[in-house]
Backbone and ligand atoms as CSV (ligand in chain L), in Angstrom:
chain,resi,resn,atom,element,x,y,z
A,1,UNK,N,N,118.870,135.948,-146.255
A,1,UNK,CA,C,118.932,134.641,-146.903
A,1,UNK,C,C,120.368,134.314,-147.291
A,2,UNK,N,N,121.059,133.063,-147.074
A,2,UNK,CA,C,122.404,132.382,-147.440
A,2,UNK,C,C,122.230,132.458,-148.831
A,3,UNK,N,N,123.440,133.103,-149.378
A,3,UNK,CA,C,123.138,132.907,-150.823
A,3,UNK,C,C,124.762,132.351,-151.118
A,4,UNK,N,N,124.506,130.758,-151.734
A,4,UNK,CA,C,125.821,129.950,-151.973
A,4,UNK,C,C,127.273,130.467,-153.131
A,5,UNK,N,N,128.204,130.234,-152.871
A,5,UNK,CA,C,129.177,131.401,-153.467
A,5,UNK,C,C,130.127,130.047,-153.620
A,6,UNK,N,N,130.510,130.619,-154.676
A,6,UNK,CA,C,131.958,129.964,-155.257
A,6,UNK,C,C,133.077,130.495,-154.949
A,7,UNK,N,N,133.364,129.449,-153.553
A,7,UNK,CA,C,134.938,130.375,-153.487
A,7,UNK,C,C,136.037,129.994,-153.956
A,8,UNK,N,N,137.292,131.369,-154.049
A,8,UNK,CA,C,138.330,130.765,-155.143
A,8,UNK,C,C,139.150,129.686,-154.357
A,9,UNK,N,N,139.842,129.557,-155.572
A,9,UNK,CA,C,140.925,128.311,-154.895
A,9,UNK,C,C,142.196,128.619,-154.320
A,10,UNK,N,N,142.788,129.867,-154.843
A,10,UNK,CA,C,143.617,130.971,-154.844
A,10,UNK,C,C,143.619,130.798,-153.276
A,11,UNK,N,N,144.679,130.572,-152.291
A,11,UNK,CA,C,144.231,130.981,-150.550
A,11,UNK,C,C,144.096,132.332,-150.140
A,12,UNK,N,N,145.034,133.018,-150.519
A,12,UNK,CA,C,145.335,134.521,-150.095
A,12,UNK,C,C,143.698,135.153,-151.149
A,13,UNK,N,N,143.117,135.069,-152.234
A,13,UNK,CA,C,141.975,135.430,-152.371
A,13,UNK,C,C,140.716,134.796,-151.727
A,14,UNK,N,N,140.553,133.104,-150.923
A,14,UNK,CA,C,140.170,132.831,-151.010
A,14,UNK,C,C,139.483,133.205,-149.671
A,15,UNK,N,N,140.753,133.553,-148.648
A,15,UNK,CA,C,140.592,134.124,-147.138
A,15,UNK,C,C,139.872,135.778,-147.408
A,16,UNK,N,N,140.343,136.584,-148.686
A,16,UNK,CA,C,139.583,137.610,-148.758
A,16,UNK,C,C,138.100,137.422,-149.106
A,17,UNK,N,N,137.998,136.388,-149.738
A,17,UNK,CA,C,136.289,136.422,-149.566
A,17,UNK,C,C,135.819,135.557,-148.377
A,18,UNK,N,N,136.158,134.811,-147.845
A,18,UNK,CA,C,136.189,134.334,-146.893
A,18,UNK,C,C,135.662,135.537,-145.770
A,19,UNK,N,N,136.734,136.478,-145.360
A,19,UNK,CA,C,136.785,137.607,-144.555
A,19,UNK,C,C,135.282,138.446,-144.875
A,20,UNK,N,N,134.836,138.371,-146.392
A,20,UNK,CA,C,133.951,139.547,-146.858
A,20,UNK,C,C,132.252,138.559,-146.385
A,21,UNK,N,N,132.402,137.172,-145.951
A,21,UNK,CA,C,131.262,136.848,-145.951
A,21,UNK,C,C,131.236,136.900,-144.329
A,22,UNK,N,N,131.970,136.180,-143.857
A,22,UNK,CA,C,132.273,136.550,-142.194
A,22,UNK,C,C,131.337,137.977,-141.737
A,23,UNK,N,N,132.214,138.765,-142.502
A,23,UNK,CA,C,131.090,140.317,-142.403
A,23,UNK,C,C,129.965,140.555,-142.656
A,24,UNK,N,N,129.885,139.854,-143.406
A,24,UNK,CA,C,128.489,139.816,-143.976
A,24,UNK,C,C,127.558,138.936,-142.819
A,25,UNK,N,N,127.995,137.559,-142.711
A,25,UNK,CA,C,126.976,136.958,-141.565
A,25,UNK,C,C,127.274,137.273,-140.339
A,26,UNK,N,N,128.016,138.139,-139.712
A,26,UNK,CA,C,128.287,137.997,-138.367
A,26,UNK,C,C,128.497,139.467,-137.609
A,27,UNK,N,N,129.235,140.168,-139.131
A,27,UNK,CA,C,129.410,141.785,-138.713
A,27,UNK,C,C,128.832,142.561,-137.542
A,28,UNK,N,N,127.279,142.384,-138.050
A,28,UNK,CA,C,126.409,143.474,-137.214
A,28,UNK,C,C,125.920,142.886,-135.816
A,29,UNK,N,N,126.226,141.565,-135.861
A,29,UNK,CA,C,125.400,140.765,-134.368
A,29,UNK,C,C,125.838,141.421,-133.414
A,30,UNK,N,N,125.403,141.516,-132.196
A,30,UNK,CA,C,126.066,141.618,-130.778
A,30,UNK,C,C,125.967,140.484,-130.111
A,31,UNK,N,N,125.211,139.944,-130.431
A,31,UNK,CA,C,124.980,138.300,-129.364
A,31,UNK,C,C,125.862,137.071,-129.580
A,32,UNK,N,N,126.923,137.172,-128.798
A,32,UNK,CA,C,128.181,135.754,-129.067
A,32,UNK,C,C,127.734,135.235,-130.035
A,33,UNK,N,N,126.345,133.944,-128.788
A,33,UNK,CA,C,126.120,133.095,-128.997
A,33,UNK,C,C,125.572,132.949,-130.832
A,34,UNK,N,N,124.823,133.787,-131.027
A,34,UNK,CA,C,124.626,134.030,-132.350
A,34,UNK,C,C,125.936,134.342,-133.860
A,35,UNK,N,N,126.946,135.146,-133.391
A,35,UNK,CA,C,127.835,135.520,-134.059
A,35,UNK,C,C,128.705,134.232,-134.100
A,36,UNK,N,N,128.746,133.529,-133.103
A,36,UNK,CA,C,129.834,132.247,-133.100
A,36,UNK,C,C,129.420,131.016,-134.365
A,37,UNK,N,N,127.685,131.126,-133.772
A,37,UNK,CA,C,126.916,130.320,-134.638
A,37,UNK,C,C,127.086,130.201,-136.073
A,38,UNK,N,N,126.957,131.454,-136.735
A,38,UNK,CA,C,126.750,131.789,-138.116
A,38,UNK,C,C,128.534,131.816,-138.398
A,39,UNK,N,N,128.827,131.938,-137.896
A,39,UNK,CA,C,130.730,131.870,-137.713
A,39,UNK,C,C,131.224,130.359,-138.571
A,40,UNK,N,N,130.780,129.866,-137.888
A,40,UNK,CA,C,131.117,128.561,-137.826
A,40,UNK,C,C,130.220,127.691,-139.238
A,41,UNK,N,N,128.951,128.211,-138.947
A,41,UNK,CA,C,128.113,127.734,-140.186
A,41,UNK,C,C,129.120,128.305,-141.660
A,42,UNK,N,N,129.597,129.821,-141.886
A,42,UNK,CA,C,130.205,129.995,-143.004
A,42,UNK,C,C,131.514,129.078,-143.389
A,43,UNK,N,N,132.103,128.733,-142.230
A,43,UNK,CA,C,133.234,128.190,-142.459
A,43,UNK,C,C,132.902,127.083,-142.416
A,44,UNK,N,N,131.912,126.546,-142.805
A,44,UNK,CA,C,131.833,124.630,-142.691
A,44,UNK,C,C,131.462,125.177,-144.608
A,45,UNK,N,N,130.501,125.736,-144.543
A,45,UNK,CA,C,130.144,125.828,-146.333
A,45,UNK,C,C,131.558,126.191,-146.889
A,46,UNK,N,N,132.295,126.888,-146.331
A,46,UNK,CA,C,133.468,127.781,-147.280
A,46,UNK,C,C,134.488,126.886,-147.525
A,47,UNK,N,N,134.987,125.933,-146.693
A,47,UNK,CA,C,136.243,125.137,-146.542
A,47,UNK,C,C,135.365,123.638,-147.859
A,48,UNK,N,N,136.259,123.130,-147.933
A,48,UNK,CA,C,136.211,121.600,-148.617
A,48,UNK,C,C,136.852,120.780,-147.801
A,49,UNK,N,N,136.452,119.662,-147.555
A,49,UNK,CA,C,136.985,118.474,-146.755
A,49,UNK,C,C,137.053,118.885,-144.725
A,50,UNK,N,N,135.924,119.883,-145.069
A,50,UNK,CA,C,135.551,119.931,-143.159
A,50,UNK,C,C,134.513,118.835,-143.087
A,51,UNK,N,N,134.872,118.362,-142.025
A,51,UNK,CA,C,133.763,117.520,-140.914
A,51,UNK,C,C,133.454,118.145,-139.700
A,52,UNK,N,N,133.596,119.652,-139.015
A,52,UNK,CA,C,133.675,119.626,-138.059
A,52,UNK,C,C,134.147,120.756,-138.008
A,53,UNK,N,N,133.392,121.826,-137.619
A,53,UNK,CA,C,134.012,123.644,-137.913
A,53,UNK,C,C,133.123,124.353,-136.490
A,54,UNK,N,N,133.861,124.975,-135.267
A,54,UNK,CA,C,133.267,125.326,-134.450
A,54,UNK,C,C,133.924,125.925,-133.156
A,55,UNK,N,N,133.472,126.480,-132.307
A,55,UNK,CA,C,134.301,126.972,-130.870
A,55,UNK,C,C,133.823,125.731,-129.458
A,56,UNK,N,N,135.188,126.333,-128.530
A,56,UNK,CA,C,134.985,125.590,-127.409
A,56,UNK,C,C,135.546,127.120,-126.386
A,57,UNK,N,N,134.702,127.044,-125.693
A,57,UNK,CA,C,134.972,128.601,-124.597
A,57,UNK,C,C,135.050,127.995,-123.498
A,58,UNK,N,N,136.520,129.220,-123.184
A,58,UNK,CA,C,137.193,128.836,-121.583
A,58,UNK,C,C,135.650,129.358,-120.674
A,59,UNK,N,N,135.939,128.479,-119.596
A,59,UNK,CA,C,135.088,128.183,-118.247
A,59,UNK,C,C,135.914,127.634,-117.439
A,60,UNK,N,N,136.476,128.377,-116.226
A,60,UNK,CA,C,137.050,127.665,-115.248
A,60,UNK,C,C,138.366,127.230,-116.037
A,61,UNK,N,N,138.565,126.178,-115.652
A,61,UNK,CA,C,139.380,125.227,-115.653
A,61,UNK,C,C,139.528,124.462,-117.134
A,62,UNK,N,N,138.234,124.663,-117.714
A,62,UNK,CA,C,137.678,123.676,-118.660
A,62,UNK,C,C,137.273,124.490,-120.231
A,63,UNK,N,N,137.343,123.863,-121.169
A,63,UNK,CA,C,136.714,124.556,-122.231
A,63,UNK,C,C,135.372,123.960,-122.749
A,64,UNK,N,N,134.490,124.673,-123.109
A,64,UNK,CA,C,132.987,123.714,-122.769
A,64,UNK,C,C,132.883,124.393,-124.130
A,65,UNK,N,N,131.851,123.050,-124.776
A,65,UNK,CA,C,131.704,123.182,-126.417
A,65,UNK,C,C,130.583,124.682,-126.853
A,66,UNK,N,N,130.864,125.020,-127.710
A,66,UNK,CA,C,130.203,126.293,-128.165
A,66,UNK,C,C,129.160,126.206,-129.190
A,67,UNK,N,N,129.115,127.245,-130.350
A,67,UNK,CA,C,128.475,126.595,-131.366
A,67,UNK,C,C,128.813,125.796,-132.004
A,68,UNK,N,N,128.751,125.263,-132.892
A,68,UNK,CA,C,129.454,124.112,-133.615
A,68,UNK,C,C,128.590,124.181,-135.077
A,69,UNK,N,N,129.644,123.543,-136.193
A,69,UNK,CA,C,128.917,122.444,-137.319
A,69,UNK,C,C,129.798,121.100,-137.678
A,70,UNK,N,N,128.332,120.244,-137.113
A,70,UNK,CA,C,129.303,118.621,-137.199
A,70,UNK,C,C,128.594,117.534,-136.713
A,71,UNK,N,N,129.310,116.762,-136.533
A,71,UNK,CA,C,128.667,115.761,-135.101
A,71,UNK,C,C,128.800,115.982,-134.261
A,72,UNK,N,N,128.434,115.670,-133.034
A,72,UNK,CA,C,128.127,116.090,-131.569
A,72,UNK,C,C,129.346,115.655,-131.138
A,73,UNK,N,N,129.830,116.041,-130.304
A,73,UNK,CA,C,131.509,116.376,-130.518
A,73,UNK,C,C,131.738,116.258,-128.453
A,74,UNK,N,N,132.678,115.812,-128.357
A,74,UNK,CA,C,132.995,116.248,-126.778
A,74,UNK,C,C,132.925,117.403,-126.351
A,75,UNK,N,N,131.821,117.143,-124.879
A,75,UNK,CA,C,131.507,118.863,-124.458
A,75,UNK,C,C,132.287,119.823,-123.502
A,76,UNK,N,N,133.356,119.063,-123.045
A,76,UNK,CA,C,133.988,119.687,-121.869
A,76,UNK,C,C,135.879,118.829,-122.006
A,77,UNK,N,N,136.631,119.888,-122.061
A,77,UNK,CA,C,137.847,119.565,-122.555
A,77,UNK,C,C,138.870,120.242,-121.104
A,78,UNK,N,N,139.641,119.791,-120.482
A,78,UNK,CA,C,140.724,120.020,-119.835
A,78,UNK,C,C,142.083,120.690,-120.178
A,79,UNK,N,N,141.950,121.662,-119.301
A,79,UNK,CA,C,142.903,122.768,-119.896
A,79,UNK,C,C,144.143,121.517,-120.202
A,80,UNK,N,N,144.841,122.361,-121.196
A,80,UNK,CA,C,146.329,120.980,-121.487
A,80,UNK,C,C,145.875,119.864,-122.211
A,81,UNK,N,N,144.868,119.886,-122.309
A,81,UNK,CA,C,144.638,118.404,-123.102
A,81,UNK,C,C,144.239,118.129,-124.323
A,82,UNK,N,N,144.316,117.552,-125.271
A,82,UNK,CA,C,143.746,117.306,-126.508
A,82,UNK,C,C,144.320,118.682,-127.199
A,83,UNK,N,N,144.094,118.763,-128.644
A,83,UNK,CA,C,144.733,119.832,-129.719
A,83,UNK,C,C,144.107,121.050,-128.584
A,84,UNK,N,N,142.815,120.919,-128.842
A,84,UNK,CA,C,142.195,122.281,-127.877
A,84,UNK,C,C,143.176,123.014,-127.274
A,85,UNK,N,N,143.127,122.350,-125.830
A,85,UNK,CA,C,143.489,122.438,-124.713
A,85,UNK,C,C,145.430,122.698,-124.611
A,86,UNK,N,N,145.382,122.081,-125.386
A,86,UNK,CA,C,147.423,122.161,-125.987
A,86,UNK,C,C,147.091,123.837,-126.508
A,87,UNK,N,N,146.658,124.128,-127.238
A,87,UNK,CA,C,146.604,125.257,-127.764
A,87,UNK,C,C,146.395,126.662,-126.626
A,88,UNK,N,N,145.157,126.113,-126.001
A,88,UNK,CA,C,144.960,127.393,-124.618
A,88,UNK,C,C,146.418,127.100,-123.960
A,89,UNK,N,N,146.645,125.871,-123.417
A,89,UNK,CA,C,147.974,126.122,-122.633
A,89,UNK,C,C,149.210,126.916,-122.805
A,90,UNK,N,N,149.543,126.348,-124.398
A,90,UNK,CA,C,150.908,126.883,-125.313
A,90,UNK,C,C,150.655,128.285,-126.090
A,91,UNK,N,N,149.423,128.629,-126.004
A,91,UNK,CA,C,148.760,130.017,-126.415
A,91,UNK,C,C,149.442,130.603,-127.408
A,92,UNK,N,N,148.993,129.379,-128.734
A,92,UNK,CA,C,149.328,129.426,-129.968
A,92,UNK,C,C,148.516,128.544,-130.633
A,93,UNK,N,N,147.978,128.671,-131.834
A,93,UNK,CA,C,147.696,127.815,-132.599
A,93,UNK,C,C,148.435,126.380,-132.735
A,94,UNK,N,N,147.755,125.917,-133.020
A,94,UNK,CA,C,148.383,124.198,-133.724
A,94,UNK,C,C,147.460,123.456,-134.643
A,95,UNK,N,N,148.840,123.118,-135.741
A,95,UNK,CA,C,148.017,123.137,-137.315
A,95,UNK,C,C,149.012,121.334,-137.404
A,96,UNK,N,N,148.143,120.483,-137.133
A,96,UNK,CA,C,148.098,119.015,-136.485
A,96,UNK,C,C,147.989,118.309,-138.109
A,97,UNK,N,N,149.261,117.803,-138.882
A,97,UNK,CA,C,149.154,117.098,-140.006
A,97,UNK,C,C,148.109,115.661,-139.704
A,98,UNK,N,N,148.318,115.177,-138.713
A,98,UNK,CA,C,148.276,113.701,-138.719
A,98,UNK,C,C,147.596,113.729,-137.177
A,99,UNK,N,N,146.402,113.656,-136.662
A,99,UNK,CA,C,145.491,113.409,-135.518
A,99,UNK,C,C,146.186,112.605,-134.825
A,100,UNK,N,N,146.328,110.935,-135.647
A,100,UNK,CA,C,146.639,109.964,-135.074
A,100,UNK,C,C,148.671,110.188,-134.318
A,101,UNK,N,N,149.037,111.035,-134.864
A,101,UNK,CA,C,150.828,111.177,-134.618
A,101,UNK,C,C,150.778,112.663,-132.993
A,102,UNK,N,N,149.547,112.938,-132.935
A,102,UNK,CA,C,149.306,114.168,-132.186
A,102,UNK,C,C,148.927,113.200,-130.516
A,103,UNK,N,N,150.108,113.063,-129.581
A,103,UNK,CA,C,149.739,112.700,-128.395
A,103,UNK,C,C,148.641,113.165,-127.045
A,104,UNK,N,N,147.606,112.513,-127.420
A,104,UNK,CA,C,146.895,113.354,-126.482
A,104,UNK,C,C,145.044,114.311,-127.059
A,105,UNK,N,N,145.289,113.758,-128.356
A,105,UNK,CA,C,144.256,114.177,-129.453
A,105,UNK,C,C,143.000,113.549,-129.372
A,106,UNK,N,N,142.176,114.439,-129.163
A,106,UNK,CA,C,140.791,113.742,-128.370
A,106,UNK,C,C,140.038,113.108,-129.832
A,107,UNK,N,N,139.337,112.438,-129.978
A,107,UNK,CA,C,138.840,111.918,-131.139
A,107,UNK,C,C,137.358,111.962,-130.825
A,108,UNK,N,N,136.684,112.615,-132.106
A,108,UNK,CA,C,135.302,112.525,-131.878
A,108,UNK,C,C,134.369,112.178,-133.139
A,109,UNK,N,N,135.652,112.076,-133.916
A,109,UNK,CA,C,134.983,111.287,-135.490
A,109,UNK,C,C,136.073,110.674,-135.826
A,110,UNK,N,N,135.633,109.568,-136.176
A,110,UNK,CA,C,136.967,108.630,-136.275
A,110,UNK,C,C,137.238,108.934,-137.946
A,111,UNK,N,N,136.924,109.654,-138.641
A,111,UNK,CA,C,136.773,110.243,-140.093
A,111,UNK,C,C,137.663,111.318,-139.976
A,112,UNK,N,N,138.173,112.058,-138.682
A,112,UNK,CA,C,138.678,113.137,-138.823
A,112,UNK,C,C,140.641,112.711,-139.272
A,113,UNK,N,N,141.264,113.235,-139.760
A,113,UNK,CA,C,142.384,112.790,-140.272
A,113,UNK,C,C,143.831,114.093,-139.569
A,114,UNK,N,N,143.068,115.757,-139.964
A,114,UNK,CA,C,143.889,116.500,-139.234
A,114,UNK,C,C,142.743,117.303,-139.058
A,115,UNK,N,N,143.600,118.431,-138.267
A,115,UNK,CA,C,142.629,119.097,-137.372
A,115,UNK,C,C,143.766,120.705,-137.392
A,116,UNK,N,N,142.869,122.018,-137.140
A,116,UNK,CA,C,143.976,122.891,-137.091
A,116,UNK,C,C,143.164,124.136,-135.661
A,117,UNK,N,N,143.697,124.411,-134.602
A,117,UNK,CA,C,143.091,125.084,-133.500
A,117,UNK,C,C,143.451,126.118,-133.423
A,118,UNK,N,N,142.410,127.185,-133.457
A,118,UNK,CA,C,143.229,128.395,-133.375
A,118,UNK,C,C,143.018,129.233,-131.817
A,119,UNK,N,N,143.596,130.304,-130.977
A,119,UNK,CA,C,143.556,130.215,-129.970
A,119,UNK,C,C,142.379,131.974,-130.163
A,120,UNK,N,N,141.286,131.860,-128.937
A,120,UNK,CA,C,140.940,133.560,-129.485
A,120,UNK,C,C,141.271,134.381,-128.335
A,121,UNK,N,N,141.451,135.717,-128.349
A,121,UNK,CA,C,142.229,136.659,-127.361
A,121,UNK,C,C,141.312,137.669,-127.159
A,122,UNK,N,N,141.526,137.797,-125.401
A,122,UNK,CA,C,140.926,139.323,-125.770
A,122,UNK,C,C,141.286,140.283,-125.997
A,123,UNK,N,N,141.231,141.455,-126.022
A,123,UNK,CA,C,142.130,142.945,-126.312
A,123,UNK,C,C,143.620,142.777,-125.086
A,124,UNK,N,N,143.637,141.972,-124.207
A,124,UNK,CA,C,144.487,142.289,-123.308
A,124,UNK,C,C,145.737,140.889,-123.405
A,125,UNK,N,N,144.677,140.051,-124.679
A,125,UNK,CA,C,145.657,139.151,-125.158
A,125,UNK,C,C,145.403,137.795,-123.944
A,126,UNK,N,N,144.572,137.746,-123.032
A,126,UNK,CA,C,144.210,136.467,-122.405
A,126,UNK,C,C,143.341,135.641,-123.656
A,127,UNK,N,N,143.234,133.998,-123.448
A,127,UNK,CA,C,142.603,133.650,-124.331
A,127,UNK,C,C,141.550,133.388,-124.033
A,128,UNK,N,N,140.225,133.433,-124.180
A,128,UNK,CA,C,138.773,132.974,-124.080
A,128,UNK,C,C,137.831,131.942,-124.995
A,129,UNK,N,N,138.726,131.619,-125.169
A,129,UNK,CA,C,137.985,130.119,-126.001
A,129,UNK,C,C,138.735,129.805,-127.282
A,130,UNK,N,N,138.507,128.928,-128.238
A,130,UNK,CA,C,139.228,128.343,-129.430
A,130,UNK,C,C,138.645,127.992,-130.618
A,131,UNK,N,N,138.715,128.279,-131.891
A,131,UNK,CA,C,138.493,128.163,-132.840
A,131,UNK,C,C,138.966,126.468,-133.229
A,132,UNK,N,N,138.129,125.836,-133.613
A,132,UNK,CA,C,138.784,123.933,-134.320
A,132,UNK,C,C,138.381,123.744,-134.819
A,133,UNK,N,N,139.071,123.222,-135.904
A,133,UNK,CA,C,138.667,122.672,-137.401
A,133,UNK,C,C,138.835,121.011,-137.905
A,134,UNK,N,N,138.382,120.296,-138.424
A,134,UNK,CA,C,138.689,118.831,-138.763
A,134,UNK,C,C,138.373,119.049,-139.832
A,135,UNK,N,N,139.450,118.358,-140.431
A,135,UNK,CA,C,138.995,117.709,-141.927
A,135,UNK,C,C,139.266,116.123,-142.038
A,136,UNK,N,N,138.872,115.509,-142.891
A,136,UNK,CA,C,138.558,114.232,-143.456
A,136,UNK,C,C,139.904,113.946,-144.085
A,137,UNK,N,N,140.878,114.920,-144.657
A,137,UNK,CA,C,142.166,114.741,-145.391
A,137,UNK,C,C,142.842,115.107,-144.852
A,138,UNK,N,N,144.413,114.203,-145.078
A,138,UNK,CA,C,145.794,114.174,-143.760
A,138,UNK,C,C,145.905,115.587,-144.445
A,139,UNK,N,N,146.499,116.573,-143.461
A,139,UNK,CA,C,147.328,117.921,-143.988
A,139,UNK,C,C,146.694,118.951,-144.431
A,140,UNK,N,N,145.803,118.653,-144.190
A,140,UNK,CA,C,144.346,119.879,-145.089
A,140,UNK,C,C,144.847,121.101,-144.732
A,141,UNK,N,N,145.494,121.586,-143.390
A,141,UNK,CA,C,145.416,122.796,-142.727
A,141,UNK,C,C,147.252,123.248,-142.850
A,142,UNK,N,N,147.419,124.596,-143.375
A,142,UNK,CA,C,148.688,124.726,-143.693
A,142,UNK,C,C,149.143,126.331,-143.167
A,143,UNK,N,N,149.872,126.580,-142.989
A,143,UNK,CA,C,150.593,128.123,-142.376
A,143,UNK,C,C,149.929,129.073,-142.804
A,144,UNK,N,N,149.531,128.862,-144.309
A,144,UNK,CA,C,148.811,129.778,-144.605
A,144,UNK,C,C,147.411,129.658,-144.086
A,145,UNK,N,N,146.591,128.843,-143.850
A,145,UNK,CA,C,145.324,128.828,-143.336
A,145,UNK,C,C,145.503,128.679,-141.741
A,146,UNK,N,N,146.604,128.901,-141.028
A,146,UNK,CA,C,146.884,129.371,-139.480
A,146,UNK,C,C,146.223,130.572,-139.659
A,147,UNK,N,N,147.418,131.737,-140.693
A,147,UNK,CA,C,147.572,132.750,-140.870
A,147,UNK,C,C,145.846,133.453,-141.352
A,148,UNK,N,N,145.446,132.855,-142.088
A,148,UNK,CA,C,144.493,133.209,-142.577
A,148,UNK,C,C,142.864,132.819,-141.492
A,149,UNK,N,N,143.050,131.914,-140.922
A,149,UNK,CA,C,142.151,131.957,-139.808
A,149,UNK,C,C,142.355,133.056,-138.967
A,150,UNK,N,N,143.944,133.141,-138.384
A,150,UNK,CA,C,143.494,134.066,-137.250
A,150,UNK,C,C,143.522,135.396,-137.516
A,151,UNK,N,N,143.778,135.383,-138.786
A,151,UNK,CA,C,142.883,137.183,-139.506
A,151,UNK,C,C,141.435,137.055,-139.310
A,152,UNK,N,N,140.771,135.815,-139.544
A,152,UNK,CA,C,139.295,136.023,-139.103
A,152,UNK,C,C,138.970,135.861,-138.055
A,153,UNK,N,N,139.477,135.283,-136.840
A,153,UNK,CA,C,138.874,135.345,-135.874
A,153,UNK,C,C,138.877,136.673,-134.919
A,154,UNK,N,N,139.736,137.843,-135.047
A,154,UNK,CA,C,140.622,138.409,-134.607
A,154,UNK,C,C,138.993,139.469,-134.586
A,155,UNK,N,N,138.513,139.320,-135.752
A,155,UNK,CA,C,137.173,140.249,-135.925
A,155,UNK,C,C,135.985,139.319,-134.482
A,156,UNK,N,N,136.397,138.699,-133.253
A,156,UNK,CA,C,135.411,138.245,-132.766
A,156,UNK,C,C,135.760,138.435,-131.105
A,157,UNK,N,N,136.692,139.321,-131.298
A,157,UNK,CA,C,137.235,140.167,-130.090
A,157,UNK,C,C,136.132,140.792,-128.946
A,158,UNK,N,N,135.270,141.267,-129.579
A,158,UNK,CA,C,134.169,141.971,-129.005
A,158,UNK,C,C,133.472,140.953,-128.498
A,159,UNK,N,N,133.616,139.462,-127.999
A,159,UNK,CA,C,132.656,138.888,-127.336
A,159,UNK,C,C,133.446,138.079,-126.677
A,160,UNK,N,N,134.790,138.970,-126.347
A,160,UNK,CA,C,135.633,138.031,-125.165
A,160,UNK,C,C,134.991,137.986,-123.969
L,1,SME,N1,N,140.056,116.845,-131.391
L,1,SME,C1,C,139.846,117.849,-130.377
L,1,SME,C2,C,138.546,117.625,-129.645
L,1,SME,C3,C,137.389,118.333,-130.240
L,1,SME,S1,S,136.774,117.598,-131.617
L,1,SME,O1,O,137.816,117.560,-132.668
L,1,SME,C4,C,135.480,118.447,-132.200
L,1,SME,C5,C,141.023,117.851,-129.418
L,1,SME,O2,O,141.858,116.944,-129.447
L,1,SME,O3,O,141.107,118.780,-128.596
């Protein structure tokens, strides 16, 4: 059973509990599709000012939408294109103040303001899909919550 938690405001504590629930919902799964799921569900409850918390996994050419929490969101993204796709290409994160100042930024809620993508790797360091976030407020996403995402995703290695 989800049991609702007050997380701190503190970032550097807030990513440690952050990290301790991650484990908690996702630790023991073996099934992606399941671990991505509940992934994504913690981080839509944990964050403030998300609209939109979820993966998009490389296929081919293309990154095709994963689990998600949000609105129904574009399902198939072109390598190079949009924050996503900038991110698999440049195989780095990108932590996007301003959607509208970002050339090439796919829009799928016109509510979304910034957005922050993180890239996921496998042990050999190729990338296999992407972590994306929207929020509703310009700037929401900051170095430290780069930093602090890709400490959590880093635990999702095992389903490259
Ligand atoms: N904004 C993304 C597209 C995905 S939605 O935000 C869920 C992009 O530009 O790649």
């Amino acid at each position: 059973m989800y049991v609702e938690i007050e997380y701190p405001t503190e970032k550097g504590e807030f990513y440690r509990v952050l990290e301790e629930q991650l484990r908690l919902y996702t630790g023991k799964e073996t099934d992606r599709t399941a671990a991505l799921a509940n992934f994504s569900a913690v981080l839509k409850q944990a964050f403030s000012d998300i609209n939109w918390a979820g993966f998009y996994l490389v296929s081919g050419d293309e990154l095709v939408l994963g689990p998600f929490q949000g609105k129904p969101a574009v399902s198939r993204i072109a390598y190079g294109t949009g924050v996503c796709g900038t991110a698999w290409r440049e195989r780095r994160a990108q932590v996007v103040e301003d959607v509208d100042c970002f050339s090439g930024h796919i829009a799928c809620d016109c509510g979304t303001h910034s957005e922050i993508v993180i890239p996921l790797r496998d042990a050999a360091g190729e990338i296999w899909g992407v972590l994306d976030m929207d929020s509703t407020v310009m700037g929401r996403f900051t170095e430290e919550d780069r930093l602090g995402l890709e400490g959590c995703v880093n635990r999702l290695d095992k389903f490259a």
